[in-house]
N, CA, C and O atoms as CSV, one atom per row, in Angstrom:
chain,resi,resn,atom,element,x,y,z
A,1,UNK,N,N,35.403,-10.888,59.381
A,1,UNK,CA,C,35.310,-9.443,59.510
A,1,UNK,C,C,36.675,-8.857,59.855
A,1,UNK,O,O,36.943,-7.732,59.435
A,2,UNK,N,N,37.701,-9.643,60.707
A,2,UNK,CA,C,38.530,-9.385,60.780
A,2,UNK,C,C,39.802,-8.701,60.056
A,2,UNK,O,O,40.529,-7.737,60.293
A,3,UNK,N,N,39.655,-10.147,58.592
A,3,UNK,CA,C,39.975,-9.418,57.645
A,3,UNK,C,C,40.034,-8.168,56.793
A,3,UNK,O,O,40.963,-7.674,56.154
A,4,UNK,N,N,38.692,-7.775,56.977
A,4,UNK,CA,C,37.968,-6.856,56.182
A,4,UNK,C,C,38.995,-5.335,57.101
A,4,UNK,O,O,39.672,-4.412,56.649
A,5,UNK,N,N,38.653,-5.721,58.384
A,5,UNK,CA,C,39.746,-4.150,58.949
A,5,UNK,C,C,40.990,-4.344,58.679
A,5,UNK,O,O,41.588,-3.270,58.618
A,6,UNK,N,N,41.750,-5.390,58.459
A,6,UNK,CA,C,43.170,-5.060,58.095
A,6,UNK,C,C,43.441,-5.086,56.829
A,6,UNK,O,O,44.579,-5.043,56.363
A,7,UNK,N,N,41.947,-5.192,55.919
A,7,UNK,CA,C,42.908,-5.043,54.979
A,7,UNK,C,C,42.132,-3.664,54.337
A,7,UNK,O,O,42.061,-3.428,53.131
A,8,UNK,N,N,41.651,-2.934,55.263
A,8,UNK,CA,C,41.047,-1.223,55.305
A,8,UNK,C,C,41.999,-0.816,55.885
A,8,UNK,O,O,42.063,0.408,55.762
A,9,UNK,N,N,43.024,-1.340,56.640
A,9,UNK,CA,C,43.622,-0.423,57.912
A,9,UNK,C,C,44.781,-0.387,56.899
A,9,UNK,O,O,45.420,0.665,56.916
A,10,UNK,N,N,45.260,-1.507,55.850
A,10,UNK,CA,C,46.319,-1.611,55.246
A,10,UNK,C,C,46.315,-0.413,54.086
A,10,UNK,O,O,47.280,0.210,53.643
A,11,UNK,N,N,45.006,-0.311,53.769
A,11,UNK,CA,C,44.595,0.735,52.038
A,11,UNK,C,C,44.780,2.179,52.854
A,11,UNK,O,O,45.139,3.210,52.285
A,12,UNK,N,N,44.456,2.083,54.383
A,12,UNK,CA,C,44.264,3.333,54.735
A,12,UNK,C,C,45.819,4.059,54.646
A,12,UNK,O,O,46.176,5.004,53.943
A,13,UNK,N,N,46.664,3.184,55.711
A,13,UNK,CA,C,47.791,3.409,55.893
A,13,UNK,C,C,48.561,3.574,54.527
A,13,UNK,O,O,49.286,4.562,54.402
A,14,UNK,N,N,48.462,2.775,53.622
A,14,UNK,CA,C,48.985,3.414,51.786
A,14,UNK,C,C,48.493,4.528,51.566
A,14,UNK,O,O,49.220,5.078,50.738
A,15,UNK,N,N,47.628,5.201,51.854
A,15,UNK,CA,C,47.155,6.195,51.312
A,15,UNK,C,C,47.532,7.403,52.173
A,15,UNK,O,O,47.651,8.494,51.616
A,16,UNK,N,N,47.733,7.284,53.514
A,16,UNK,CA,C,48.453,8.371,54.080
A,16,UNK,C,C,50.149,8.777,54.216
A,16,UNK,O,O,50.817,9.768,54.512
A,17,UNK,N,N,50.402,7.190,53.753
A,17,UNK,CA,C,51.793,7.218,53.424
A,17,UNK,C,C,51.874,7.562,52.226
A,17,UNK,O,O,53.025,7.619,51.795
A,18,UNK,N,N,50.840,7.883,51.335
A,18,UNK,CA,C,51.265,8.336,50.332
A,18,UNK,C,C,51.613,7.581,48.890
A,18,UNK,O,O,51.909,8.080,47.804
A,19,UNK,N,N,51.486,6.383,49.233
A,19,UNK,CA,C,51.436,5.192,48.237
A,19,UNK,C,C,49.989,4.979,47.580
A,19,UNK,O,O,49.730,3.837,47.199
A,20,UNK,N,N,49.136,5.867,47.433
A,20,UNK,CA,C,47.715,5.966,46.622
A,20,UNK,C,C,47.182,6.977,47.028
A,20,UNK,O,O,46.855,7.333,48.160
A,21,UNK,N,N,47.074,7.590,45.728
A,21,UNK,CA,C,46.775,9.095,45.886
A,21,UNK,C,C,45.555,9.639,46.703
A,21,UNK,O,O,44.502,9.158,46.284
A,22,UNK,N,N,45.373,10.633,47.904
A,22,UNK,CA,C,44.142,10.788,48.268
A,22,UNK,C,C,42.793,10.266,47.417
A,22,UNK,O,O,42.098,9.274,47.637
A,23,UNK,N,N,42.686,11.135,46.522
A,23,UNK,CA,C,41.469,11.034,45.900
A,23,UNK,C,C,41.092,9.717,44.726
A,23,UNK,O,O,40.086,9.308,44.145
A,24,UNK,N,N,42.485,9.381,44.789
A,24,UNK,CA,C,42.843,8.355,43.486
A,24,UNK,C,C,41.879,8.524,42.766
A,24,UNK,O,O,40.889,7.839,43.023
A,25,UNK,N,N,41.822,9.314,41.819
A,25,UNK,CA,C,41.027,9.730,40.956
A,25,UNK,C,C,40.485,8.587,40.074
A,25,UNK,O,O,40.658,8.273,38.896
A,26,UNK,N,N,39.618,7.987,41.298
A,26,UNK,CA,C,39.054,6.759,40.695
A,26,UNK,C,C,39.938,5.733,39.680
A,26,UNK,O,O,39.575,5.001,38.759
A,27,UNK,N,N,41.406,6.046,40.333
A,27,UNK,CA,C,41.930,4.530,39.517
A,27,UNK,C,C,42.001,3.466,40.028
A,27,UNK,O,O,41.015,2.897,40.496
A,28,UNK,N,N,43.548,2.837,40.045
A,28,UNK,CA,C,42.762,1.455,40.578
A,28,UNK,C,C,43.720,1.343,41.571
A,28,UNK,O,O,44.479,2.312,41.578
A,29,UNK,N,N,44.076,0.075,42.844
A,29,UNK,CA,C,45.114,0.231,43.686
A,29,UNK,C,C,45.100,-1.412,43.639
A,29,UNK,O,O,44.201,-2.174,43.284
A,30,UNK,N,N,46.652,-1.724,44.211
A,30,UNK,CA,C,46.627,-2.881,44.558
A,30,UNK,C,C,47.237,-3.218,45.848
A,30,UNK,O,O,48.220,-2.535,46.137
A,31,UNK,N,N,46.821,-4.259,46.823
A,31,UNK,CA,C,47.579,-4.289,48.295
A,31,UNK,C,C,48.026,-5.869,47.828
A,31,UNK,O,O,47.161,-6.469,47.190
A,32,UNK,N,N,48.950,-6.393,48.018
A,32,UNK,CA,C,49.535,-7.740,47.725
A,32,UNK,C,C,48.348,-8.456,47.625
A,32,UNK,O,O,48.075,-8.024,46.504
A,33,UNK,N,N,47.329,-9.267,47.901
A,33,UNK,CA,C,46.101,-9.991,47.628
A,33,UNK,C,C,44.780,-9.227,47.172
A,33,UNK,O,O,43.797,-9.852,46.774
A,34,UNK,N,N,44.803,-8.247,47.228
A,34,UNK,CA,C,43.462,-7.392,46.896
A,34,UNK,C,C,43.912,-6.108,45.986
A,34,UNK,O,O,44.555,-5.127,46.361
A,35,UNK,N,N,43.300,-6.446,44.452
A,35,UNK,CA,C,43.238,-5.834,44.082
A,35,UNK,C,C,42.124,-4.857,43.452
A,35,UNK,O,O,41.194,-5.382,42.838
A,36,UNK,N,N,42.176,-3.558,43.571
A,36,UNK,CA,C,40.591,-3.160,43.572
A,36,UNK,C,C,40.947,-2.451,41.982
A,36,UNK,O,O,42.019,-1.894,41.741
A,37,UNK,N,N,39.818,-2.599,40.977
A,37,UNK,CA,C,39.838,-1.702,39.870
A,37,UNK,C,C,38.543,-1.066,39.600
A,37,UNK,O,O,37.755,-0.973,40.541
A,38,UNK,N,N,38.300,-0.735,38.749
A,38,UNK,CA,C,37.110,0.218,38.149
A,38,UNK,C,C,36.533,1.563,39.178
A,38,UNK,O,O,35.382,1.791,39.549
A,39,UNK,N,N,37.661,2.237,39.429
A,39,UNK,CA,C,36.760,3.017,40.523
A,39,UNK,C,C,36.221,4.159,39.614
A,39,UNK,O,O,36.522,4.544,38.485
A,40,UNK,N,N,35.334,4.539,40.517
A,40,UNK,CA,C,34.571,6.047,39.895
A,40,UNK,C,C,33.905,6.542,41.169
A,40,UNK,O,O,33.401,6.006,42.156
A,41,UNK,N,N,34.119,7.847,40.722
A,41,UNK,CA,C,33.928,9.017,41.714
A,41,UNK,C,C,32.274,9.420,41.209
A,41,UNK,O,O,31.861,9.416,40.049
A,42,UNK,N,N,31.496,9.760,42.455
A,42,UNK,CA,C,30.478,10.355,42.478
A,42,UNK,C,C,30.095,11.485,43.056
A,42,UNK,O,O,30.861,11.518,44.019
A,43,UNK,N,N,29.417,12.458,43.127
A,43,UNK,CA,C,28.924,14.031,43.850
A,43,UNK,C,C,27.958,13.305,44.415
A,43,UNK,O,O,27.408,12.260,44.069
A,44,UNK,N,N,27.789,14.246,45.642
A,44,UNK,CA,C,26.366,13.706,46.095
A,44,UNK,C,C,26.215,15.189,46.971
A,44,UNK,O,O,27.090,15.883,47.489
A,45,UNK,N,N,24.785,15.359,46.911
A,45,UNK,CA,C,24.091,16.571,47.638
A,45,UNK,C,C,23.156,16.424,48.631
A,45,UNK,O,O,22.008,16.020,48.448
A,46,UNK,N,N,23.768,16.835,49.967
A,46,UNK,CA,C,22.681,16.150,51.578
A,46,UNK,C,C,21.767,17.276,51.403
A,46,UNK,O,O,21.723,18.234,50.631
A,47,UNK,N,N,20.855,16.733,52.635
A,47,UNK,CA,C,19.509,17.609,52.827
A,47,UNK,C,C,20.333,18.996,53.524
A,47,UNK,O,O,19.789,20.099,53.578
A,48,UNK,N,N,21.548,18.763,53.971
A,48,UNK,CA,C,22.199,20.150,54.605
A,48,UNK,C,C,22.295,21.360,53.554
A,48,UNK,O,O,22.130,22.534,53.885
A,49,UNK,N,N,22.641,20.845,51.970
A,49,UNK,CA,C,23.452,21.585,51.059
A,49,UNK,C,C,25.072,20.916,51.200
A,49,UNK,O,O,25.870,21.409,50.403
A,50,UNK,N,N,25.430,20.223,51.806
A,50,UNK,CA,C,27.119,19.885,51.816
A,50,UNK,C,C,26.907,19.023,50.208
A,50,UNK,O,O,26.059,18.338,49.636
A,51,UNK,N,N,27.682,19.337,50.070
A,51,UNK,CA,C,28.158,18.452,48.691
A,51,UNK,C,C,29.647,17.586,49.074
A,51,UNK,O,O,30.675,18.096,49.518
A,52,UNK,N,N,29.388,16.003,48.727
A,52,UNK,CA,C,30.342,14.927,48.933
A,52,UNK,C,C,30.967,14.626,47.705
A,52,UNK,O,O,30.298,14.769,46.682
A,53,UNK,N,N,32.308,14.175,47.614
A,53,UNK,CA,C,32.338,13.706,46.502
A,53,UNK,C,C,33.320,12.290,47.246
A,53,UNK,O,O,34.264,12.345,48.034
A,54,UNK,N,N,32.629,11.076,46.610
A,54,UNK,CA,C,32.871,9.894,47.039
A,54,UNK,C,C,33.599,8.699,45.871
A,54,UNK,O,O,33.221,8.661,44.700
A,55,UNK,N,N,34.061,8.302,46.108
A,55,UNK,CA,C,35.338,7.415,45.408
A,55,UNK,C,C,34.877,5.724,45.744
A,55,UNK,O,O,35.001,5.237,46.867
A,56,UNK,N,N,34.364,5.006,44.623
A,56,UNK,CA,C,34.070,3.651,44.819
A,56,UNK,C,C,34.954,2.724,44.116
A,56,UNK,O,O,34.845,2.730,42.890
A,57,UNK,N,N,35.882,1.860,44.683
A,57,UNK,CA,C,36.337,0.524,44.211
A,57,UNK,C,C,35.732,-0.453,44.342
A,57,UNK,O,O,35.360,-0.603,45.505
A,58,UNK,N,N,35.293,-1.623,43.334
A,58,UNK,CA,C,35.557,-2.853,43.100
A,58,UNK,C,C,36.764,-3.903,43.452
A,58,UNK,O,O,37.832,-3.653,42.891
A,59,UNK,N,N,36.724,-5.108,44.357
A,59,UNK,CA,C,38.017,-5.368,44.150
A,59,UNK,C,C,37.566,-7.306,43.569
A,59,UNK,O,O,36.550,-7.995,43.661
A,60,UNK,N,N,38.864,-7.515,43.038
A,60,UNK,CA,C,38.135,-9.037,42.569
A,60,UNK,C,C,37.975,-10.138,43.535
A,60,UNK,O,O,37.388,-11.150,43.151
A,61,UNK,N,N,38.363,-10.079,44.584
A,61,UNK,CA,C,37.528,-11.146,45.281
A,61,UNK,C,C,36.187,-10.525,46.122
A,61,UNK,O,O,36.108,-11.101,47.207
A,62,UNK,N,N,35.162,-9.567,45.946
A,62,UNK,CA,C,33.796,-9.286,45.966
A,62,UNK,C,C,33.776,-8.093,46.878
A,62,UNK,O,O,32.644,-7.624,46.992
A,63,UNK,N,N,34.707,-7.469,47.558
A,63,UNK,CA,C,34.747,-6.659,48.317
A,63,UNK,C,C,34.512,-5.715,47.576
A,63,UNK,O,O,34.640,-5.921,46.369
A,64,UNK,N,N,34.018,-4.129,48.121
A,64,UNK,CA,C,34.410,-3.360,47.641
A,64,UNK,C,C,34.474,-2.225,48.642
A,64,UNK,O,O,34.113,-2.426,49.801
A,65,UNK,N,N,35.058,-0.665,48.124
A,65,UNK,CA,C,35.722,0.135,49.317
A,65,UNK,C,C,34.645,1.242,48.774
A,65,UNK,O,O,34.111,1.192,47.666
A,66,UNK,N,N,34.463,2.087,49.605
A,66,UNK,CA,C,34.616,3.857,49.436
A,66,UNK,C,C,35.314,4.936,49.946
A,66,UNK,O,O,35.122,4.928,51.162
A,67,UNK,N,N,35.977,5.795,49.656
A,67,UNK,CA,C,36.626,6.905,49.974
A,67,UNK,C,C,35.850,8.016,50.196
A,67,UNK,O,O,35.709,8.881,49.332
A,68,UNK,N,N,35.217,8.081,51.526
A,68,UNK,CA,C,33.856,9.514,52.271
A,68,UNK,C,C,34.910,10.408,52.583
A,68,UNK,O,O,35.990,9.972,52.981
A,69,UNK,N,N,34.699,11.601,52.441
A,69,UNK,CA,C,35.044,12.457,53.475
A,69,UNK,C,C,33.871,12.883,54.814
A,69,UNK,O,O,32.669,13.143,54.852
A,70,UNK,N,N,35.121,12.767,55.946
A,70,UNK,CA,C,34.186,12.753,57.356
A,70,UNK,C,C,34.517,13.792,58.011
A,70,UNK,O,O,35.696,14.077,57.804
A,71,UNK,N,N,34.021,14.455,58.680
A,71,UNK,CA,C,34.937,15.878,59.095
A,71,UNK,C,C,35.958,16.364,58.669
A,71,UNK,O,O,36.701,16.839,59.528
A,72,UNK,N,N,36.316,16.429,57.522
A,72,UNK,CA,C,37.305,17.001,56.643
A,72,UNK,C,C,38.473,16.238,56.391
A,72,UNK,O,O,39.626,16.621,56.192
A,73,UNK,N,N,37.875,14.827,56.440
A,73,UNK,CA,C,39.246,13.760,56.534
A,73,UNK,C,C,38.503,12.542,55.665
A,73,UNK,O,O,37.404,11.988,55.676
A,74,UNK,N,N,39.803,12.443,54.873
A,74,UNK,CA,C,39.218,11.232,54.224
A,74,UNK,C,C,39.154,10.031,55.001
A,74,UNK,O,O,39.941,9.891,55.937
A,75,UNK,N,N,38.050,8.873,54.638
A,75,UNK,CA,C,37.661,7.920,55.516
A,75,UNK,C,C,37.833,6.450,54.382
A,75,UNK,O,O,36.738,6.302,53.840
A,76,UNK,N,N,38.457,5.782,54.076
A,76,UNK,CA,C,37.931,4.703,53.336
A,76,UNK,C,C,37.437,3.690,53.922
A,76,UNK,O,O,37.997,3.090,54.840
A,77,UNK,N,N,36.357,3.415,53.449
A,77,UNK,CA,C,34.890,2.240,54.454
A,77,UNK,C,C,35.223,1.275,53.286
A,77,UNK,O,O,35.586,1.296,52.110
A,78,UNK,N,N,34.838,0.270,54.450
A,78,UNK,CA,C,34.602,-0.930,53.571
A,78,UNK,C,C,33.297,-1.759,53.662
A,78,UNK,O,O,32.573,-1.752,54.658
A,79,UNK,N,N,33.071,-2.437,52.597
A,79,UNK,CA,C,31.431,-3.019,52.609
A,79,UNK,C,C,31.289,-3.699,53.664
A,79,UNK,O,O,32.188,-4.050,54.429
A,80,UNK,N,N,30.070,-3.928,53.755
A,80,UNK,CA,C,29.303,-5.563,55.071
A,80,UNK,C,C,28.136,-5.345,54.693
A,80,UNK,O,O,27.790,-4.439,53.934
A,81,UNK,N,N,27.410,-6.204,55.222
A,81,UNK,CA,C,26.660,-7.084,55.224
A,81,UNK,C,C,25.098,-6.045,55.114
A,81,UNK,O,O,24.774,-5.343,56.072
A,82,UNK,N,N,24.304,-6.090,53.899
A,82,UNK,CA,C,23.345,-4.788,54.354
A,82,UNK,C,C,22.013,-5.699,53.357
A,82,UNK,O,O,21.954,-6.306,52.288
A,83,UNK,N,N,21.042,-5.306,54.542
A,83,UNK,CA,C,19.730,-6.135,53.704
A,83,UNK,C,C,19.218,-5.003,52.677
A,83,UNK,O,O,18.681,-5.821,51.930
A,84,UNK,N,N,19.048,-4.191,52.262
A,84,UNK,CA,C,19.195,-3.656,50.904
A,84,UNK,C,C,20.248,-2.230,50.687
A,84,UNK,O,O,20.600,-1.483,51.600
A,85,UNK,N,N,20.539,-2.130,49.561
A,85,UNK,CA,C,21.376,-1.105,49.042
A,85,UNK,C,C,23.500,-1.817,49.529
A,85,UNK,O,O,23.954,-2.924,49.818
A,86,UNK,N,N,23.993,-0.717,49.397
A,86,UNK,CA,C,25.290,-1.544,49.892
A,86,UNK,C,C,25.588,-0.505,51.058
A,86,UNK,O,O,25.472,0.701,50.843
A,87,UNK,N,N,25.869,-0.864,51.959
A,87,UNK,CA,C,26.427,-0.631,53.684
A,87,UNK,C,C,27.988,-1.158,53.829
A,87,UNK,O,O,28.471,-2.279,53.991
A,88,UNK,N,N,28.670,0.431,53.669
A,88,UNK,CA,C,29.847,0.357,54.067
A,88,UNK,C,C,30.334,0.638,55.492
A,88,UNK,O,O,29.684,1.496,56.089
A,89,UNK,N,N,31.153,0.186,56.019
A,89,UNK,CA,C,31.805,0.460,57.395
A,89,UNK,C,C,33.406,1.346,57.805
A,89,UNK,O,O,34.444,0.928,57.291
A,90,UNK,N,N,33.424,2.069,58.369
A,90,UNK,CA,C,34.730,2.902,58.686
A,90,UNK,C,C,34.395,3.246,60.286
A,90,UNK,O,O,33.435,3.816,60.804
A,91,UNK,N,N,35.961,2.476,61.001
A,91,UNK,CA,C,35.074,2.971,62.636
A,91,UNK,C,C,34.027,2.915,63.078
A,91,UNK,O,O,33.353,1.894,63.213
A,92,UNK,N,N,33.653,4.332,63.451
A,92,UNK,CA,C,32.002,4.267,64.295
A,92,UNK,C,C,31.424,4.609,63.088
A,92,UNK,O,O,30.233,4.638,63.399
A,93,UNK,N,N,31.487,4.897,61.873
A,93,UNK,CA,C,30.424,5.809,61.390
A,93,UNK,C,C,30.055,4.172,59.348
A,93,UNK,O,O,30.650,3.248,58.794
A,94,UNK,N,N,28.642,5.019,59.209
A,94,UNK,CA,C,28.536,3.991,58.137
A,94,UNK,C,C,28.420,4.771,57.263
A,94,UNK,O,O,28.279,5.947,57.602
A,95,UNK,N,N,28.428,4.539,56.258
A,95,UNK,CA,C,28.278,5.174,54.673
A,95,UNK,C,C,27.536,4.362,53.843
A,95,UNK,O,O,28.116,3.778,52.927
A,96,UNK,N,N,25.734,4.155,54.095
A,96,UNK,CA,C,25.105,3.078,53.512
A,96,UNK,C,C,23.563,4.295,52.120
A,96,UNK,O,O,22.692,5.155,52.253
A,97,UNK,N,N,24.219,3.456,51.001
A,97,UNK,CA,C,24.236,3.553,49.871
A,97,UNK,C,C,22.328,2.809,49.131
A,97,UNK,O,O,22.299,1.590,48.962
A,98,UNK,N,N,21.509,3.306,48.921
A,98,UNK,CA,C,20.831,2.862,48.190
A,98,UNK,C,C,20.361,3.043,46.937
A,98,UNK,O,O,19.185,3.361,47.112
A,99,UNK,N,N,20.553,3.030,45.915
A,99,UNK,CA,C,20.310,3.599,44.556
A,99,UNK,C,C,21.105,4.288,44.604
A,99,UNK,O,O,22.269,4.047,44.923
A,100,UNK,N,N,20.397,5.814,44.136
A,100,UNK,CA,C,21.223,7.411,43.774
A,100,UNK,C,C,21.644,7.959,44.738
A,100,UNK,O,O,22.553,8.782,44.847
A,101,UNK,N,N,20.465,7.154,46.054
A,101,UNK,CA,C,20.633,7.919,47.782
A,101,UNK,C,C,21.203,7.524,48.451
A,101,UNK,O,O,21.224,6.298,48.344
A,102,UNK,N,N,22.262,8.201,49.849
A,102,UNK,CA,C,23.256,7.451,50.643
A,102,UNK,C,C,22.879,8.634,51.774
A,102,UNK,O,O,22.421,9.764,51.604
A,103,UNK,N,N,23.332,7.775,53.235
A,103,UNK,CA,C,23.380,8.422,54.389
A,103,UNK,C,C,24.319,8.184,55.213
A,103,UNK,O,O,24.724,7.023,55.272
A,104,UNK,N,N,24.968,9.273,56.133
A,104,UNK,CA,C,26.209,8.623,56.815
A,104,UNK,C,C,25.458,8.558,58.442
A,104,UNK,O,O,24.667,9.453,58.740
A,105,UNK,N,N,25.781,7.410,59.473
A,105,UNK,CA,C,25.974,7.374,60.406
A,105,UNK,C,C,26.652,7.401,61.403
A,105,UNK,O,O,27.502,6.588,61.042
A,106,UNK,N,N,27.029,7.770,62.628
A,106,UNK,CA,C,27.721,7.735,63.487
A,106,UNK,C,C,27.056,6.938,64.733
A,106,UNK,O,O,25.992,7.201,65.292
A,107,UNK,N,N,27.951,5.917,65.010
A,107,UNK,CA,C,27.272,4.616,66.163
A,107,UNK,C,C,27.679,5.436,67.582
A,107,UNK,O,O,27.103,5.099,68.616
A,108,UNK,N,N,28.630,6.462,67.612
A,108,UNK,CA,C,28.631,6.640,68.760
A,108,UNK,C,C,27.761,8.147,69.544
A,108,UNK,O,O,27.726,8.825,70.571
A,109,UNK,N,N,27.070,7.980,67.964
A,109,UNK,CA,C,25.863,8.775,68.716
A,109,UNK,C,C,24.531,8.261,69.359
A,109,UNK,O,O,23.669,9.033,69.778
A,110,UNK,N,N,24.438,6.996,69.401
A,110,UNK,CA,C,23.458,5.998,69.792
A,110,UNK,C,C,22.860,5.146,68.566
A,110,UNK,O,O,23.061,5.474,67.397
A,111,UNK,N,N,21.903,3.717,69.043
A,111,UNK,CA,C,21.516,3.345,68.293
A,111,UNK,C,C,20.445,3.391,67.195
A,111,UNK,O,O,20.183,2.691,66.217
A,112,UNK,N,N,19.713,4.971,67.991
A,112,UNK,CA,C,18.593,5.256,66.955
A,112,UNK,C,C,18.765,6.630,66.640
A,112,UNK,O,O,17.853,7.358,66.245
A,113,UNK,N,N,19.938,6.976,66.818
A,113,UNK,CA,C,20.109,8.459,66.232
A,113,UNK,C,C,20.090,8.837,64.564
A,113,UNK,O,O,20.756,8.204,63.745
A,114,UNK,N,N,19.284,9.881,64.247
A,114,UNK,CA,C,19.505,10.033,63.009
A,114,UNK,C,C,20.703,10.075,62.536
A,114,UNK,O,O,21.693,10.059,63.268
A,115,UNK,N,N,20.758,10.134,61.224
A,115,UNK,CA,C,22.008,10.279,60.096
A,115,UNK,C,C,22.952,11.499,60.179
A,115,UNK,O,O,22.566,12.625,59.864
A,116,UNK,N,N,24.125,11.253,60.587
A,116,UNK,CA,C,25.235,12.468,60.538
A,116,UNK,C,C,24.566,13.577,59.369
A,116,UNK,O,O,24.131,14.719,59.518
A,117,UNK,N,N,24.699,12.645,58.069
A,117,UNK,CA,C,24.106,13.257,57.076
A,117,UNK,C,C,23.501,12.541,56.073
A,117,UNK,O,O,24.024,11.617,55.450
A,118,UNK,N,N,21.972,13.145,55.868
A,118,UNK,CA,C,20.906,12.733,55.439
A,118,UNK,C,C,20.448,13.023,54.151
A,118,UNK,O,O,20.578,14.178,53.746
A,119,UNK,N,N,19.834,12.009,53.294
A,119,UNK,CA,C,19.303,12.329,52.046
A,119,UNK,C,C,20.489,12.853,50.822
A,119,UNK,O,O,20.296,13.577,49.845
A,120,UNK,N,N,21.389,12.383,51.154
A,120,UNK,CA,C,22.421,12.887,50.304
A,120,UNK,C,C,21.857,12.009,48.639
A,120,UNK,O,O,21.613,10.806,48.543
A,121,UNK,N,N,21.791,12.808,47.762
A,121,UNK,CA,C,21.352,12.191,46.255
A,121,UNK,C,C,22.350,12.383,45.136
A,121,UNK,O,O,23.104,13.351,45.033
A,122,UNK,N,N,22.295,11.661,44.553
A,122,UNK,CA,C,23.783,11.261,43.266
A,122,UNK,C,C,23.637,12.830,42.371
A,122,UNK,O,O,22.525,13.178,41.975
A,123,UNK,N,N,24.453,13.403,42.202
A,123,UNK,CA,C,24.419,15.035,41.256
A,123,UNK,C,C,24.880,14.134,39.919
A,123,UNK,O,O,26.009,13.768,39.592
A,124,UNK,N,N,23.991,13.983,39.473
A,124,UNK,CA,C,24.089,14.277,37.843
A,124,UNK,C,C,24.821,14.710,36.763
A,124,UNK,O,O,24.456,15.719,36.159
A,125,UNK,N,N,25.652,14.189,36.479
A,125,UNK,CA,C,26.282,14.908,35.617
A,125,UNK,C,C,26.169,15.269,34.151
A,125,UNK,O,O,26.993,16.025,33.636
């Protein structure tokens, strides 16, 4: 797991330095051992009305990332370990993905607190 934060802390730090574009319009990036390709961007619409638009890499050794925005800041999470759908991690908060539907959490609101934001569903294009 260890790995997994430095080499989020490493994509993060490229990207605020400016070495991969915020939004990287779903291309591809490389950090010396991990390289991520096929990304694509998705909309998504919560039960609030907020509309997300979220950024997914592939990388070839099985990882893969997302780019959330979290209070008006981009967040790139990285996967773990999720008994269905895919469950990404950034800090306290999760970004876990099932089908079309995804919800974000925040751990340091407790362990049974609802979803930062809820019912968010894939917009169609």
């Amino acid at each position: 797991m260890k790995t997994g934060f430095v080499v989020a802390s490493a994509i993060f730090g490229a990207i605020v330095m400016g070495n991969v574009a915020p939004a990287a319009a779903a291309g591809s990036f490389h950090l010396s051992d991990i390289q991520a390709k096929n990304g694509r961007t998705s909309k998504y619409t919560c039960s609030t009305g907020r509309i997300l638009q979220v950024t997914y890499w592939n990388a070839a050794n099985g990882q893969s990332f997302a780019l959330v925005p979290v209070n008006g800041q981009q967040m790139l999470f990285v996967d773990t370990l999720s008994a269905s759908g895919v469950k990404y991690q950034a800090g306290s908060y999760t970004w876990w993905t099932k089908g079309p539907r995804a919800d974000l959490y925040d751990a340091t609101k407790g362990e049974n607190a609802p979803p930062v934001l809820s019912n968010c569903v894939t917009i169609v294009r």
